[in-house]
Structure formats: C-alpha cells, structure tokens
C-alpha positions as CSV (number, residue, x, y, z in Angstrom):
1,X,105.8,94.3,110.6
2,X,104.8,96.1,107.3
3,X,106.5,99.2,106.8
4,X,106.5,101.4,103.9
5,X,108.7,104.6,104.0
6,X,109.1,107.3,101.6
7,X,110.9,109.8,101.0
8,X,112.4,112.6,98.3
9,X,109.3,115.1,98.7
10,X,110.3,118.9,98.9
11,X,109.9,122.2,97.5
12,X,110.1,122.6,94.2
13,X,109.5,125.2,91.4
14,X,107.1,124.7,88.6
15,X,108.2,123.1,85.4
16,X,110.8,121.3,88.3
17,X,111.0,117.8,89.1
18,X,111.7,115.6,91.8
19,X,112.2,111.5,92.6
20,X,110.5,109.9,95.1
21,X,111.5,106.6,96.6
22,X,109.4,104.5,98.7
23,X,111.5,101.6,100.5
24,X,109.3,98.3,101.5
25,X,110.0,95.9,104.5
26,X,108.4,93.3,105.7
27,X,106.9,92.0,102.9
28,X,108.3,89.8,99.9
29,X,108.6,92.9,97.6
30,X,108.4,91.4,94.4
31,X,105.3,89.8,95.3
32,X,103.5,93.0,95.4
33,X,101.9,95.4,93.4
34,X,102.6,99.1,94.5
35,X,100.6,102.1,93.8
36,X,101.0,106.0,94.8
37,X,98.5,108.6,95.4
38,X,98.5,112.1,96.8
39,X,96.3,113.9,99.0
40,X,95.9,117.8,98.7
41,X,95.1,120.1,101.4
42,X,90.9,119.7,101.7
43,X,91.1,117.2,99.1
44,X,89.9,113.6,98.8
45,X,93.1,111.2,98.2
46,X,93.3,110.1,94.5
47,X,95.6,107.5,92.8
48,X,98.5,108.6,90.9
49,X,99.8,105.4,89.4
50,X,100.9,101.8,90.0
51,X,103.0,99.2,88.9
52,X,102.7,95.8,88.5
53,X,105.0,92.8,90.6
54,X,107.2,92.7,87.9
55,X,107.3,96.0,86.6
56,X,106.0,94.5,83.5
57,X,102.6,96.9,83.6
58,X,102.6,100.6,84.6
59,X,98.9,102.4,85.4
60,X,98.8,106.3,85.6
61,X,95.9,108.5,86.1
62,X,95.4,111.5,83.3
63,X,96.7,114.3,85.4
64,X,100.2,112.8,85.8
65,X,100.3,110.6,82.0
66,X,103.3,111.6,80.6
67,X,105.2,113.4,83.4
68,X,105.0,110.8,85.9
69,X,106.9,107.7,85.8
70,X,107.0,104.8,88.2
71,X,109.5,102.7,88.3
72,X,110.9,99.7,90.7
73,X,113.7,98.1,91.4
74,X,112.8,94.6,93.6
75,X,116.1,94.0,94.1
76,X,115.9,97.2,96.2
77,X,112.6,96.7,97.6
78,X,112.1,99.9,96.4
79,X,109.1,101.5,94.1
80,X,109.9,105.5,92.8
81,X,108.1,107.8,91.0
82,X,109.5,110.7,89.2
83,X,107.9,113.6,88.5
84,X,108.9,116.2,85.6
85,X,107.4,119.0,84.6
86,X,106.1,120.1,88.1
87,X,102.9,121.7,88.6
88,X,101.3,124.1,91.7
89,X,98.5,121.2,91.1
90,X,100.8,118.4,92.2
91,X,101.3,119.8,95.6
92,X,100.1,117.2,98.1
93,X,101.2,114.6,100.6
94,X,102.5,111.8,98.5
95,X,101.9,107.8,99.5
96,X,102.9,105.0,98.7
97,X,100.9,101.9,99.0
98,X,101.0,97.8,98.8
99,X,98.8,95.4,97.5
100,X,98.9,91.6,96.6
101,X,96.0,90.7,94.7
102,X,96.3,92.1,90.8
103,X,92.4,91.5,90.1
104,X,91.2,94.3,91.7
105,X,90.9,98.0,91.3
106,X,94.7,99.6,91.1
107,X,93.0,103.2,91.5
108,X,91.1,102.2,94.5
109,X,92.9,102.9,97.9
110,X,90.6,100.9,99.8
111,X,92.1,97.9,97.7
112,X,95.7,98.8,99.0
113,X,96.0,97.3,102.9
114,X,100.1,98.5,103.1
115,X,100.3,102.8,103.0
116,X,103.5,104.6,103.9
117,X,103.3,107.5,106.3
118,X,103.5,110.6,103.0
119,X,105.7,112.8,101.5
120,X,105.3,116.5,101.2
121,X,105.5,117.8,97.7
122,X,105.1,121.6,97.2
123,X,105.3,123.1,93.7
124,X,105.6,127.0,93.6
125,X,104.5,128.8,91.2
C-alpha cells in the first residue's frame, strides 16, 4: 500500500519560512519522481515543483522560483520543500505527489497516481 505522508505545515508570518517533509512507503523511492502542489481555499490545485529520481533535475513554477526549494533524500524516502520568504499567497493545503514515468507533464496532477493527504500552510500578513 502506497502511502505518502506530509507533514511541517503551520502558521507562519510573512517574509517567514517553513520545511515540509513528505515521507514515502510502499514504493521503491528512488524510483520515483515527486512533485508538490497546493490547493487554496476556492482555488484550482496548481503544481509547485518537482524533482527528478535522482535529484539530479529540480522543476519550479514562477510563483515559488527562487524561494522554494525541493530537495530529497532517497535514503530517507523522503522529498522536502522549503519555503523562504513566506507570502499570504502561499497559504494553501500543501501535497505531495508520486509519479514513475519522467516523459510526461511534471505540472500536470493528473500525471501523478500517488498524492499525500495535505499540509496546511497559512502565511499572515
């Protein structure tokens, strides 16, 4: 059984920043590309960033370039992303999400069958 849990979300001021891990079981870890998203309140769920199997090839989308960084250790089964520089925008539910195949799209969920259960990340203002 798949499971994908994370966890490190919380309240945070702006300009803050905060580490989120996502731990993987189930599946041979290193053989899997992992993205994360987020989902705001009455918002559509958009990709945030992935990294390759290796670690070799990061992926971030422009909201997040340069504050964001994903990182993973496979030794750990684990994927993070850290967040600096915190903004009221980047409150959402945070997932985490597996895929195998590196051919297709890494900003499309859809292509992602493994998703952890979310992370709450609240950035005041």
């Amino acid at each position: 059984q798949v499971q994908l849990v994370e966890s490190g979300g919380g309240l945070v001021q702006a300009g803050g920043s905060l580490r989120l891990s996502c731990a993987a079981s189930g599946i041979t870890f290193s053989a899997y590309n992992m993205g994360w998203f987020r989902q705001a309140p009455g918002e559509e769920r958009e990709f945030v960033g992935a990294i390759s199997r290796t670690g070799g090839s990061t992926y971030y989308a422009d909201s997040v370039k340069g504050r964001f960084t994903i990182s993973r250790d496979n030794a750990k089964n684990t994927v993070y992303l850290q967040m600096n520089s915190l903004k009221p925008e980047d409150t959402a539910v945070y997932y985490c999400a597996a895929k195998a195949a590196s051919g297709s799209s890494w900003q499309r969920g859809v292509e992602y069958p493994f998703w952890g259960q979310g992370t709450q990340v609240t950035v005041s203002s």
